[in-house]
C-alpha positions as CSV (number, residue, x, y, z in Angstrom):
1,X,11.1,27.6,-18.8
2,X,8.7,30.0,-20.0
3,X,9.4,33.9,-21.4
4,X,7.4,35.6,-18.3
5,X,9.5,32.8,-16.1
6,X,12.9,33.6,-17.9
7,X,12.2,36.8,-17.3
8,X,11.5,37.1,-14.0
9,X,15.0,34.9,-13.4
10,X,17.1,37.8,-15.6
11,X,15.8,40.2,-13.1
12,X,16.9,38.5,-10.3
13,X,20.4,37.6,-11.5
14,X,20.7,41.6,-12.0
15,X,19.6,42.5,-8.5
16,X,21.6,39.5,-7.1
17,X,24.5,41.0,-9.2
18,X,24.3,44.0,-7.7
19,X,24.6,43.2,-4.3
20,X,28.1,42.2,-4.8
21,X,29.4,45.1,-2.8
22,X,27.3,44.2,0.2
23,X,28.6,40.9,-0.6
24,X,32.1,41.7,-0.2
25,X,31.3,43.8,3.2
26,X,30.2,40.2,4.6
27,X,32.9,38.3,3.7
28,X,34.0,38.8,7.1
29,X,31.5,36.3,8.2
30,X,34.3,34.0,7.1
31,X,36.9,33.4,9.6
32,X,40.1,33.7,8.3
33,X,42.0,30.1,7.3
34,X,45.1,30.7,9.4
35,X,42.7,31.3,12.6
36,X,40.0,28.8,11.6
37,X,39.5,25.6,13.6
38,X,40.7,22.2,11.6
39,X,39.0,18.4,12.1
40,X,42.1,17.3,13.7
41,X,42.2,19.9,16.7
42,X,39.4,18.1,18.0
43,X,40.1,14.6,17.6
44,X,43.6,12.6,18.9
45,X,47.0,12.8,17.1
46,X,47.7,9.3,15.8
47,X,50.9,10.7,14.7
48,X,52.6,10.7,18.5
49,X,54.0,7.8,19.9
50,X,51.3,7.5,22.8
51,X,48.4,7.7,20.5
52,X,47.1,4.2,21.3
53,X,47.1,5.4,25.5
54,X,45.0,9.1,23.8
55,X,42.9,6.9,22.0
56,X,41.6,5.0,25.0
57,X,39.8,7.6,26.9
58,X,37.9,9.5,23.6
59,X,36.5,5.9,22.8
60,X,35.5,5.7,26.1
61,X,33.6,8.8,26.3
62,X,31.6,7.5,23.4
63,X,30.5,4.7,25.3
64,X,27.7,6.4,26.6
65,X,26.3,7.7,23.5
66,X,22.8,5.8,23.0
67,X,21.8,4.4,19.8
68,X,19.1,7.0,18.8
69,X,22.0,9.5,19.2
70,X,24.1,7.7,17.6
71,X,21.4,7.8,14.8
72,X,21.0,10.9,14.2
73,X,24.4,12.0,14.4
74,X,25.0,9.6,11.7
75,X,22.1,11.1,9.7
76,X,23.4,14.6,10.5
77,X,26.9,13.3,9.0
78,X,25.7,11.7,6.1
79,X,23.7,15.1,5.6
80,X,27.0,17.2,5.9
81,X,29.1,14.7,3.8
82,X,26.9,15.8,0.8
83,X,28.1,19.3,0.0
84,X,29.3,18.7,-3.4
85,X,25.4,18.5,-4.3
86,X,25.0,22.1,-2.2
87,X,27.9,24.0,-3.8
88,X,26.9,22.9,-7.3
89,X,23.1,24.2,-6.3
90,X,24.4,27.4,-4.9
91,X,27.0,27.9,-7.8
92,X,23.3,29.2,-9.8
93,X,23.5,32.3,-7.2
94,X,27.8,33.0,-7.7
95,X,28.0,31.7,-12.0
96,X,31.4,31.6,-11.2
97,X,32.0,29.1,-14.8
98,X,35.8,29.8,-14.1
99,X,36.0,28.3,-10.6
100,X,38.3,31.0,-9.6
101,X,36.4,34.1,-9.9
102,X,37.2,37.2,-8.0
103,X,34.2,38.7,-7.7
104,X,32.4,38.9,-4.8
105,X,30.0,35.9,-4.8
106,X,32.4,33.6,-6.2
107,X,35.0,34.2,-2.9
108,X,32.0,33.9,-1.1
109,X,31.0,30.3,-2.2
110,X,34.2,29.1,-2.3
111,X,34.8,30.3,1.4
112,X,31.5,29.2,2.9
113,X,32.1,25.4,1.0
114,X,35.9,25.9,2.7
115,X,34.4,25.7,6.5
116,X,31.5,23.8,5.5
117,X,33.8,20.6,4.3
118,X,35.0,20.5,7.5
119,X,31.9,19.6,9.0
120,X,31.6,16.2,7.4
121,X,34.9,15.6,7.7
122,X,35.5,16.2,11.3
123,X,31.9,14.0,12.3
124,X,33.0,11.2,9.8
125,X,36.3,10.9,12.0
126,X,34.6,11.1,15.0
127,X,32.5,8.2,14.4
128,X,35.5,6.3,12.9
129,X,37.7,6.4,15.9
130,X,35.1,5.6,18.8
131,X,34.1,2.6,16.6
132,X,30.7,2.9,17.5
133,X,28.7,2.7,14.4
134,X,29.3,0.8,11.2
135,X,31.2,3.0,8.9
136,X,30.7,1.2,5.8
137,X,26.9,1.4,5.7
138,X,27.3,5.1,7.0
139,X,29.7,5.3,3.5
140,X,27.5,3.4,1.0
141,X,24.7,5.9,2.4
142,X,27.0,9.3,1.6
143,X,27.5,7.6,-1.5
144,X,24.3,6.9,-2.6
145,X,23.1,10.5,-1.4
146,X,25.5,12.5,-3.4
147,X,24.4,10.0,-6.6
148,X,20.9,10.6,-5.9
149,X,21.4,14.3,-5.8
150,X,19.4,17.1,-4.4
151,X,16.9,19.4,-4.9
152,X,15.7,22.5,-2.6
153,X,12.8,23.0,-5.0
154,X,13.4,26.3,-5.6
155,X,13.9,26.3,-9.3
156,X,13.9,28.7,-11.3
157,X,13.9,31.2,-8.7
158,X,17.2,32.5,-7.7
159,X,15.6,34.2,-4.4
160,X,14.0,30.5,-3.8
161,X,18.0,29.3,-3.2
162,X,19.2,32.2,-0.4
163,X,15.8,31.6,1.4
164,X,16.3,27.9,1.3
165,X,20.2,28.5,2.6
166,X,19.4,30.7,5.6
167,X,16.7,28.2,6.7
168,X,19.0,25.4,6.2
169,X,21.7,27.2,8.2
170,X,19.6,27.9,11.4
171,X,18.0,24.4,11.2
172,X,21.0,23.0,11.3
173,X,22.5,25.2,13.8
174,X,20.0,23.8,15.7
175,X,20.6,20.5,15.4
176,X,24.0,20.6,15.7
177,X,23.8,22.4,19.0
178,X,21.1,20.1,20.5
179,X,23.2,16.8,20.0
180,X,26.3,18.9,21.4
181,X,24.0,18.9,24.6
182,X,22.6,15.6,24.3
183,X,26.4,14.4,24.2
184,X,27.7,16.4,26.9
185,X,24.6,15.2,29.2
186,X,25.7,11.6,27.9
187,X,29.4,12.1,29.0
188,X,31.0,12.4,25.6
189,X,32.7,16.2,25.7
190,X,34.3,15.9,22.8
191,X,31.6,15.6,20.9
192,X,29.5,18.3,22.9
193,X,32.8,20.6,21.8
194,X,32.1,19.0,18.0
195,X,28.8,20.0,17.8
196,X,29.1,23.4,19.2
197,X,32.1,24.6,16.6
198,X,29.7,23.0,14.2
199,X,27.0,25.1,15.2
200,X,29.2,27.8,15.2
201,X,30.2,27.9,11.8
202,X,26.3,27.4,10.9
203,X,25.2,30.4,13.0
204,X,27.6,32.7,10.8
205,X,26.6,31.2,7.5
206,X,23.1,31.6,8.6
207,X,23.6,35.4,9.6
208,X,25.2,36.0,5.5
209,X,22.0,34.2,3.9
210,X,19.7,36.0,6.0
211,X,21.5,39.2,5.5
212,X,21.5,38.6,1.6
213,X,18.1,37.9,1.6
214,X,17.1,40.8,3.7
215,X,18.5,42.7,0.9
216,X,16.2,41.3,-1.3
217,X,13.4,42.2,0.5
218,X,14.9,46.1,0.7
219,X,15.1,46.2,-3.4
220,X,12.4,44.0,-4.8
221,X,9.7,43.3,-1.9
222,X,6.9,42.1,-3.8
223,X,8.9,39.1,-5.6
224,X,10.9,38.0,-3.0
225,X,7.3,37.7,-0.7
226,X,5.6,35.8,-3.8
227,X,8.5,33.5,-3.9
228,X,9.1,32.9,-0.1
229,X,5.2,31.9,0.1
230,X,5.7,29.3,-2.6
231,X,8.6,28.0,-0.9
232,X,6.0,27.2,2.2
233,X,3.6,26.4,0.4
234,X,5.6,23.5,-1.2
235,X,7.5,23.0,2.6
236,X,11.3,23.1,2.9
237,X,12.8,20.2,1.8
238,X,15.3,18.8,3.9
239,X,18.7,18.2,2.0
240,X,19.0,14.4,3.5
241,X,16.2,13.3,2.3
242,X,17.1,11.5,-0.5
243,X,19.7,9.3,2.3
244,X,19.6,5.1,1.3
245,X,21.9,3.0,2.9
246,X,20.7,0.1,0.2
247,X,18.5,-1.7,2.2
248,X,15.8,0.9,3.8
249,X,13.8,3.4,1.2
250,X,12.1,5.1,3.9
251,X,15.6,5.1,6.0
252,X,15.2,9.5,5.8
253,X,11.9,8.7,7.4
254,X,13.0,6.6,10.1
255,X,15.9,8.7,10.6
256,X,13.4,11.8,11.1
257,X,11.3,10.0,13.5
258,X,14.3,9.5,15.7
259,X,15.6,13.1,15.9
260,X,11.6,14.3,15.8
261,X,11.7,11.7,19.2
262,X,14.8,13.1,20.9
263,X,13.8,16.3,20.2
264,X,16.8,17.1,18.2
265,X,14.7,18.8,15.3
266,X,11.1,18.9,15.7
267,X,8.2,20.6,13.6
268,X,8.3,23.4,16.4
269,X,11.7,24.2,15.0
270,X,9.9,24.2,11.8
271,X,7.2,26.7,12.5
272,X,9.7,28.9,14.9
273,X,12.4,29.1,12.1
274,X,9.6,30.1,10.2
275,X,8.9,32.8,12.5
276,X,12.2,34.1,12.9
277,X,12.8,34.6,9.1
278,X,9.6,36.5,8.8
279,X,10.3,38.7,11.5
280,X,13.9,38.9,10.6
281,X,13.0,40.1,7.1
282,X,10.4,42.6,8.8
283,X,7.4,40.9,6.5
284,X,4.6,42.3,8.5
285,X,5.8,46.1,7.6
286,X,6.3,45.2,3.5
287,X,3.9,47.8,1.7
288,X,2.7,45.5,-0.6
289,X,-0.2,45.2,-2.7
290,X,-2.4,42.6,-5.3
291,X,-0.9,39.0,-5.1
292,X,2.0,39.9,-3.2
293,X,-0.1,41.5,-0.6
294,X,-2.0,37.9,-0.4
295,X,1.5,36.4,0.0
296,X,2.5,38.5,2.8
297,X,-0.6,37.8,4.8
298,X,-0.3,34.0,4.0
299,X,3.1,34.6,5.5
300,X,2.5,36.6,8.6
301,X,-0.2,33.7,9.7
302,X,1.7,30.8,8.9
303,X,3.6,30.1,11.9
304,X,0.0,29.9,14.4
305,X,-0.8,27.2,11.6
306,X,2.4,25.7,11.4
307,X,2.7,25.5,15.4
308,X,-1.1,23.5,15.6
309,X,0.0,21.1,13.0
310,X,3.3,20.3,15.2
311,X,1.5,18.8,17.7
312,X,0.1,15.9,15.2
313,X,3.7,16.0,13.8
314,X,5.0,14.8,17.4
315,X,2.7,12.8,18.2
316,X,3.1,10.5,15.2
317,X,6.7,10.3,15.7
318,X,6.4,9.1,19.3
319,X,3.9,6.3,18.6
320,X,5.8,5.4,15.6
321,X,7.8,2.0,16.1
322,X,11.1,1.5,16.3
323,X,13.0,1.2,13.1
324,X,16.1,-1.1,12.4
325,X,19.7,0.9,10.8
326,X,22.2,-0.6,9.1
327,X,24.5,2.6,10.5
328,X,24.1,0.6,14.0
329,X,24.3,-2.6,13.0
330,X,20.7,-3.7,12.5
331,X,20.1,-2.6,16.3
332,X,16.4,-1.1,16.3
333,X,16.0,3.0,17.5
């Protein structure tokens, strides 16, 4: 890293630092543990002596789920199932090197990884008891994900890691919520009511990172516009993209293709997350001048660019052919 780079990094570790008391005002984004929803109130008791007759009907309700959304629940699973990688990344933001800090930050990462695990788990249960996919190739691919590791390329920038997180969040949200209605159009409401307390918990995490980075904006304009312009520039990288199951390199790809297909997440989502973020964070009205000036008119007419190049985006992805998954047992989507 260089001196100007290193510095530029202290600074932002000090103003990050210093939001700790707005920090601790937003903890109440977290829901409380004793009131928060758990995996298993959504899925049957195999504890109760009728559990084989409970069983029965949720399988059946997942009868109806087709294979291309089958495939990218799957995908979103596999995505979920590596938060390790994500806590590490965000533990730049809290430096909590105890692992039980009190400060502000720390309780914050530690909460938001709390409800965030549940995700993964709840999806990876679903998919085991309706039997519908093959769970070992789903497994090898969390596997080889987590090994392969992640990166939101926002280094060094701290800013570059809560912009990345509150598009992440609302993307997400987004997907969640959209297979929630692709499954409740397919007859499965249990996963409908999945997906939405999924997309639930995104939409608050969302609202903290956006918050925090709105803060930003307040206290140091000019940096965080320069930085959230190189972000674009560069394109958010999806966390799943690094996904192998062991047999398909370009199985993130194919996987894309599908949801880009259903409609699921689509570069329109793209370019209006895009647009949200830079209204949210009130870019337009930033009294900015010199490169950071250039940056916030690069940023205020992205999304008209953005929203021409999704057209080309979905039309690809609907002429593309079919691709074979292991998660489905060779079958093509």
């Amino acid at each position: 890293m260089r001196a100007d780079q290193g510095s530029q990094v202290s600074a932002q570790m000090e103003l990050l630092s210093s939001l700790a008391p707005v920090v601790e005002t937003n903890l109440q984004l977290l829901l409380p543990i004793e009131k928060a929803w758990q995996p298993s109130d959504y899925l049957p008791d195999l504890s109760i002596p009728d559990w084989q007759d409970r069983l029965v009907p949720f399988r059946e309700a997942s009868a109806g789920l087709s294979d291309e959304l089958l495939v990218v629940l799957v995908g979103d699973m596999v995505t979920e199932e590596a938060l390790p990688n994500y806590a590490v990344h965000l533990n730049l933001i809290a430096r909590d090197e105890t692992g039980v800090g009190p400060d502000p930050w720390s309780k914050w990462l530690r909460g938001w990884t709390g409800e965030e695990n549940r995700h993964g788990d709840l999806l990876n249960a679903f998919l085991r008891l309706t039997g519908r996919v093959d769970m070992r190739a789903v497994e090898v691919t969390v596997h080889h994900l987590i090994v392969n590791g992640f990166s939101p390329r926002a280094h060094p920038d701290l800013y570059a890691g809560l912009i990345y997180t509150a598009f992440q969040e609302r993307a997400t949200k987004i997907s969640h919520g959209r297979v929630g209605r692709l499954a409740s159009e397919h007859g499965d409401q249990n996963l409908a009511k999945i997906c939405g307390k999924i997309a639930g918990d995104e939409s608050r995490h969302e609202e903290f990172y956006t918050r925090m980075m709105g803060e930003v904006f307040e206290r140091d304009p000019g940096q965080a516009a320069l930085i959230f312009r190189k972000m674009l520039r560069r394109v958010i990288a999806m966390p799943g993209r690094l996904m192998y199951d062991g047999m398909d390199p370009d199985l993130f790809d194919h996987f894309s293709a599908v949801a880009l297909r259903l409609g699921v997440y689509t570069a329109y989502d793209y370019a209006q997350i895009v647009e949200h973020l830079v209204e949210r964070w009130k870019i337009a009205t930033l009294s900015l001048s010199g490169p950071a000036a250039a940056a916030q008119e690069y940023l205020c007419g992205l999304t008209e660019r953005l929203g021409s190049a999704a057209d080309a985006i979905q039309e690809k992805a609907n002429a593309s052919p079919p691709a074979r998954f292991s998660w489905i047992r060779g079958r093509e989507a």
